[in-house]
N, C-alpha and C positions, 0 to 999 in steps of 0.2 A: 397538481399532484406532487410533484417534485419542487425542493426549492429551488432558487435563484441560485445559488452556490453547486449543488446539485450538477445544473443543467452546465453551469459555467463552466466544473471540471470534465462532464462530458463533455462539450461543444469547442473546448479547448483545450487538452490535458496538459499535464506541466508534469516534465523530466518521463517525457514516453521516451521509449526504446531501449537500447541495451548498453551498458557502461564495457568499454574497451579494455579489455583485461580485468576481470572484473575478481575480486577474490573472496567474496559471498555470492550464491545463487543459491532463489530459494523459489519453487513453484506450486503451489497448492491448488486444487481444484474440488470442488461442490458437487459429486457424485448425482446429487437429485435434480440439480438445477442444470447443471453443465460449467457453471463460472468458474474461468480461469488466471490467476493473478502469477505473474513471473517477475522477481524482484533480482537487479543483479544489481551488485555495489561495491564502489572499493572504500577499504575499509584501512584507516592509516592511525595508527598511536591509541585506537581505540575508541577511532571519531569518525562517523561515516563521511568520509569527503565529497565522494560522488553516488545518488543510487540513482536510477529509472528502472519503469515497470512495463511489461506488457500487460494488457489485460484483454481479456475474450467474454463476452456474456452481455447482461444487462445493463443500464442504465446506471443504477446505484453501484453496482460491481467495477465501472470505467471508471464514476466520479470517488470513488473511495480509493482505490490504488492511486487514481492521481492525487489526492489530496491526504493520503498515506506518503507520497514518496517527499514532496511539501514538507510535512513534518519530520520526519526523517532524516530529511538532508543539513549535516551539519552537528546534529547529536551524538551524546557518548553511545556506545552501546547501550550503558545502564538505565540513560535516558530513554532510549527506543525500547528495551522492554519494559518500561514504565507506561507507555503509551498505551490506553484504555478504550476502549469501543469508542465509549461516552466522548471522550476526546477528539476522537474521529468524527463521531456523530454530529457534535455540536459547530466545529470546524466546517462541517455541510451543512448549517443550519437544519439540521435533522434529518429523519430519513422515515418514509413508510412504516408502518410497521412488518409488514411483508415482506420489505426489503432489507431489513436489518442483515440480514443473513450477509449479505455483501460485505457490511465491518468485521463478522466474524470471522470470512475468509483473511480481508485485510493484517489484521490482527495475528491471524495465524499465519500468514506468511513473512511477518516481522520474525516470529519468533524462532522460524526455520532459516531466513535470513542469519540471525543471530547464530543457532547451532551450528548453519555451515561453513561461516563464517572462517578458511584456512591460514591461519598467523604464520 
């Protein structure tokens, strides 16, 4: 059901937990389903240097935050809000179509990430 990539960012996430002084946090949550994605990150010259996520929920909801924070790390800002579902998607070698919902949390917790971001 799930791909290979999928399963991987479940069974073994990359850049879980929470960044040490962190000067973006950005938490969004899926009212219907319950998915919860918590990104914190420090953010230096306008190039995210450090992020990791919490996340709470499904399968696809684990493997997208961790393969959200993957992409992430390293980019301008203007590059992370460039970052596109599809991007995500393909990056997991796809996703359900029931599960889609997980990138758009993703997605939207970049862009919260981004607004809260305190210079």
């Amino acid at each position: 059901m799930y791909s290979l990539q999928v399963l991987d960012h479940f069974e073994r996430p990359r850049n879980a937990g929470l960044v040490n002084n962190p000067n973006a946090i950005a938490q969004v949550e899926n009212p219907v389903c319950g998915d919860v994605v918590k990104l914190t990150a420090q953010i230096s010259q306008g190039r995210i240097i450090e992020i990791k996520f919490l996340a709470k929920g499904c399968v696809p909801a684990m493997a997208c935050a961790s393969a959200l924070a993957e992409l992430l790390e390293g980019k301008t800002l203007a590059e992370a809000s460039a970052i596109r579902r599809e991007e995500l998607i393909d990056k997991l070698g796809g996703l359900p179509e029931a599960s889609t919902h997980a990138s758009h949390l993703a997605v939207d917790a970049t862009a919260a990430l981004i607004k809260n971001f305190r210079r």
